[in-house]
N, C-alpha and C positions, 0 to 999 in steps of 0.2 A: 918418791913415795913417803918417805919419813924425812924431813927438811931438817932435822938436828942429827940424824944418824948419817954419816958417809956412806955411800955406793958399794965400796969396800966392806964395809960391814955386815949390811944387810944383803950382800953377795954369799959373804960366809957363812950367814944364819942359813940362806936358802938352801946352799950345797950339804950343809949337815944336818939340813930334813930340822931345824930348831924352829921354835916358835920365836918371832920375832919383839925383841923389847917395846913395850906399850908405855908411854909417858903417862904419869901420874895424872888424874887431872887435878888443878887448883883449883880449889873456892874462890881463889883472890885474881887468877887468872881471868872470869869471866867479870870482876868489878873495876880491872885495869881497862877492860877493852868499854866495857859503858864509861868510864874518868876519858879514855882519847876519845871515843867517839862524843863525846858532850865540851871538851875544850874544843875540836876540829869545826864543831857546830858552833860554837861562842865563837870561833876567831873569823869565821868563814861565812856563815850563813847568820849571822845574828843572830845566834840563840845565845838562851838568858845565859847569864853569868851563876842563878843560881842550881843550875844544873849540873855545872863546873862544881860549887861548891861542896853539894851534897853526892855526888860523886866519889870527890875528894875525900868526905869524910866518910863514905863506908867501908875504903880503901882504910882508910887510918882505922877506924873502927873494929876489922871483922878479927872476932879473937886468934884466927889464923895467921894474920899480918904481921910480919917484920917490917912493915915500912915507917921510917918517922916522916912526923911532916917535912921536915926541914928537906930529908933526903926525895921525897915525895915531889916537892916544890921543886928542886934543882932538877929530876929527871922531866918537869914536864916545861922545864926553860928551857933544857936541852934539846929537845925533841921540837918545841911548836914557837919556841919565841926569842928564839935567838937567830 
């Protein structure tokens, strides 16, 4: 049901009648999933490069972002191209 919370947990919310923990939502959470979904298209299906890029930089951009690029760069060598 909740894929970051344990079985155990939301066992013990349910037995004490508790409302169950609700994950914050990000603003940057939904600019990371357009960044993979536009590099998975550039590496895969031949989509442009510059989709990748501006992707990349609204991720860098949004005044809610802890990400540097440098760090930015490394998670998506990580993930698509290593």
């Amino acid at each position: 049901m909740f894929p970051d919370i344990p079985d155990e947990i939301t066992d013990y919310y349910k037995e004490k009648a508790r409302d169950l923990p609700k994950a914050q939502p990000s603003p940057i959470h939904a600019l990371m999933t357009k960044l993979d979904a536009a590099v998975v298209d550039a590496l895969y299906h031949d989509g442009p490069q510059a989709s990748v890029n501006e992707a990349f930089d609204a991720v860098i951009n949004h005044p809610e972002s802890t990400w540097k690029p440098e760090v930015l760069s490394y998670r998506l060598r990580c993930l698509y191209y290593s």
